[in-house]
C-alpha positions in Angstrom: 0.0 0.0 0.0 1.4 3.4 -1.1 1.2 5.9 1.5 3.5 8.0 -0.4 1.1 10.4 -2.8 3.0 12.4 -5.6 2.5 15.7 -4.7 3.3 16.8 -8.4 0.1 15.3 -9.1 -2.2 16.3 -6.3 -4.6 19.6 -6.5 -6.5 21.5 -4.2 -10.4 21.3 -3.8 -10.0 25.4 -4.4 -8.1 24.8 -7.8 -10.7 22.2 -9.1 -13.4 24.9 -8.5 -11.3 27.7 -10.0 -10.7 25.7 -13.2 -14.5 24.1 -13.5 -15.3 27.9 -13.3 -12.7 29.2 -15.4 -14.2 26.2 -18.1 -17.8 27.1 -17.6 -16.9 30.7 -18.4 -14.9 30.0 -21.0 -17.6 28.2 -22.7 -19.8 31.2 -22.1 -17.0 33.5 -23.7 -15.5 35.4 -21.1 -13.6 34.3 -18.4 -9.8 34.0 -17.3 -9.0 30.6 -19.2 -9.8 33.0 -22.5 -7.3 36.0 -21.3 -5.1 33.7 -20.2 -5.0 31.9 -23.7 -6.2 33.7 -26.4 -5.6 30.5 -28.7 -8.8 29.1 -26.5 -12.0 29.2 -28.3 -15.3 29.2 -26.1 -15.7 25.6 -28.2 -12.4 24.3 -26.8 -13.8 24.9 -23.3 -17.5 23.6 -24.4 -15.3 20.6 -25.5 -13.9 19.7 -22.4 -16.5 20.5 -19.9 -18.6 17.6 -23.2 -15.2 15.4 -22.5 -15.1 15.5 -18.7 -19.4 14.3 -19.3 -18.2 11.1 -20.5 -16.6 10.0 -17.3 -18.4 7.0 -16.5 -17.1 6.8 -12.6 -19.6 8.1 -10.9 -19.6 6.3 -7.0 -17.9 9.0 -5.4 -19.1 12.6 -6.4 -21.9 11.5 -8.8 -23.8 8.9 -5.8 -25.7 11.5 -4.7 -27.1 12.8 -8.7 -29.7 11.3 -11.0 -28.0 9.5 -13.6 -30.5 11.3 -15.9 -28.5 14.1 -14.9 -24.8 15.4 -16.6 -21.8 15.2 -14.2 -18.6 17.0 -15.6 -15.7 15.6 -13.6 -12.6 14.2 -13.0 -12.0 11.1 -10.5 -8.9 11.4 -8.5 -7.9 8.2 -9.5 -4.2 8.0 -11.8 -1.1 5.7 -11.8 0.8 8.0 -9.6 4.6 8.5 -10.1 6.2 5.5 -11.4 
């Protein structure tokens, strides 16, 4: 049993809600992901918030939700430092 998380690979609860925003704004049009990067388009961020839908792991966050209803996320789950 690792004990021993990679912190290069670990985020805050604070960051995943600044960069869902930042997505859901960018897909609006505005937003700090679209000053940040001009190169992003309001479609690239549409397209990943559409991406993020197709995660079928949905026991942890998504137990509580309809399945009827979307769920944009990203487990935790990853092979870690190797």
């Amino acid at each position: 049993l690792d004990l021993w998380p990679d912190t290069a690979m670990q985020t805050s609860l604070a960051d995943q809600v600044a960069l869902f925003r930042a997505l859901y704004q960018g897909a609006q049009g505005s937003g700090p992901l679209l000053a940040a990067f001009p190169e992003l388009s309001a479609q690239d961020c549409q397209e990943m918030l559409d991406r993020l839908k197709t995660n079928p792991t949905r026991v942890l966050l998504g137990a509580g939700f309809p399945q009827e209803v979307p769920l944009a996320h990203k487990h935790g789950y990853g092979g870690g430092a190797q």
